[in-house]
KOLMARBA-862077 format. One line per field, with one value per residue (C-alpha): x, y, z; residue number from 1. Coordinates in steps of 0.02 Angstrom, whole numbers. Layout:
px: (X; ...);
py: (Y; ...);
pz: (Z; ...);
seq: (NUM; ...);
***
This chain:
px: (-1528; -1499; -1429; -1252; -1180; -1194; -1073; -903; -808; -910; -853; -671; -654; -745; -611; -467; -551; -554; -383; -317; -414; -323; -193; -201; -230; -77; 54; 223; 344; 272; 319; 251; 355; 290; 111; 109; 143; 11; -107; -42; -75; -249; -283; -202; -318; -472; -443; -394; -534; -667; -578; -613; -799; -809; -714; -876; -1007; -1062; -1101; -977; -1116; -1149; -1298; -1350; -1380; -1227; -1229; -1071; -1005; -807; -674; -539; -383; -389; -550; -464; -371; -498; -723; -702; -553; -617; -670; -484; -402; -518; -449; -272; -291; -355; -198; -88; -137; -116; 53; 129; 45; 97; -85; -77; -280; -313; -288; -469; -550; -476; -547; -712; -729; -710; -849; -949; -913; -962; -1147; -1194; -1137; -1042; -1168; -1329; -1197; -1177; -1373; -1387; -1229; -1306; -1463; -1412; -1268; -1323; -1180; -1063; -1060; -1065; -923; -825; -855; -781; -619; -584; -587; -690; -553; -401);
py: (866; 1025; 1166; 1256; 1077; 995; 1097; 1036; 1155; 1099; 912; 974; 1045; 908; 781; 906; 882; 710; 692; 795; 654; 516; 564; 551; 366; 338; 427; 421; 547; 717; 796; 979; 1045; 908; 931; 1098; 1086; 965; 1080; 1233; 1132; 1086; 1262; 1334; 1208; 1266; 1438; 1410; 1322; 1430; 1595; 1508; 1492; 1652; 1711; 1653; 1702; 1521; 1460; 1386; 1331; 1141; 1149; 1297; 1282; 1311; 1447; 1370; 1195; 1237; 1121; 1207; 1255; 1144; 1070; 964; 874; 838; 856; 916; 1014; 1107; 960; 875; 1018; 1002; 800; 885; 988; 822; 745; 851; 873; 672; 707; 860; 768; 598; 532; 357; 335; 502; 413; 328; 498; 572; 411; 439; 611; 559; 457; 562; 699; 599; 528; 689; 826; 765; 652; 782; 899; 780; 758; 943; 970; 829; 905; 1048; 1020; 854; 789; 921; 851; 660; 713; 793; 645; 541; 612; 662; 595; 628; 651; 632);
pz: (938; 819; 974; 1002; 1063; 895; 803; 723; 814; 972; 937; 900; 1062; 1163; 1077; 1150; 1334; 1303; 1240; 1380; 1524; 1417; 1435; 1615; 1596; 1495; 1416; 1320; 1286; 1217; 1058; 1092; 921; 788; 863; 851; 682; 643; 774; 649; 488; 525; 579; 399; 317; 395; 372; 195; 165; 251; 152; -17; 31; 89; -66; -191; -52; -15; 165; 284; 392; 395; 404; 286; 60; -15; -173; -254; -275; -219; -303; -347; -214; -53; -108; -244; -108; 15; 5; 186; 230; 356; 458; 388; 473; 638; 632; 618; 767; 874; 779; 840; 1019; 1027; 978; 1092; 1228; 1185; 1223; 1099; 1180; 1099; 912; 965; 1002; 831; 752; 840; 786; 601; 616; 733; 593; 435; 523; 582; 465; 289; 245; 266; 183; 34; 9; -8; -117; -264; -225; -294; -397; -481; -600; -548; -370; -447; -543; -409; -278; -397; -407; -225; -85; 87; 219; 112);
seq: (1; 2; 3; 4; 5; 6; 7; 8; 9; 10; 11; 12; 13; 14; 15; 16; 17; 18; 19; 20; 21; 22; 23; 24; 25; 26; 27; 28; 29; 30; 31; 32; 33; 34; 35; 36; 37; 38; 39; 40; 41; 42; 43; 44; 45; 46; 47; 48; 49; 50; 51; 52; 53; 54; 55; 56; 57; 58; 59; 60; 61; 62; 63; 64; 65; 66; 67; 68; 69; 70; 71; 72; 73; 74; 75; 76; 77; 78; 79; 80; 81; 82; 83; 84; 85; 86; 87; 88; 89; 90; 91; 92; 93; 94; 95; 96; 97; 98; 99; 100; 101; 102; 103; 104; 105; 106; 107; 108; 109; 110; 111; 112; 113; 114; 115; 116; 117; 118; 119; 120; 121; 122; 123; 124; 125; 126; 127; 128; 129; 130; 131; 132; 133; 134; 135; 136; 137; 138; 139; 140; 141; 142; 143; 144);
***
């Protein structure tokens, strides 16, 4: 199932809607200035991110070859910090809304994120980049 609904940013909003109906269901006090720093954070990262890809002409599509193997700046923290910062955002919509239910929806989305796109991704990037990609994976992490 490959169409316009099976896109990370797709998934990131779907886990807003859904954080927004559980928090319907049950809620605690909201925190609308700490989440919109996480919401902020996760949004820095992604742009970050996508700019250094950009930056040595190399795809920010998931599903498209990559030209360069990125590992310096935000990608020595994280193999996936545009998809970290899309977590962040879910994060910290949990938190300004004080939705505790949402933590299973951000949880979800990791994993919903990894089976569909990061590990196709990672197939392609040792593929291509052989050792350099072994080498990499072994000194950072997925997520964080």
């Amino acid at each position: 199932m490959k169409t316009i609904f099976d896109w990370p940013p797709v998934w990131t909003l779907a886990g807003i809607g859904l954080i927004f109906g559980l928090d319907q269901i049950w809620s605690l006090q909201n925190h609308p200035l700490p989440g919109a720093v996480v919401i902020l954070a996760g949004g820095l990262l992604m742009m970050v991110a996508a700019a250094q890809m950009l930056a040595l002409r190399t795809t920010v599509n998931p599903r498209g070859q990559p030209a360069v193997l990125v590992t310096n700046g935000v990608f020595r923290l994280s193999r996936n910090p545009i998809y970290l910062g899309d977590a962040l955002v879910l994060l910290g919509v949990v938190v300004w809304l004080g939705a505790p239910l949402g933590l299973c929806v951000v949880a979800g989305f990791v994993a919903v994120i990894t089976q569909r796109f990061i590990l196709a991704e990672e197939l392609r990037l040792h593929a291509r980049f052989g050792d350099d990609f072994a080498h990499w994976r072994s000194r950072v992490r997925r997520w964080i």
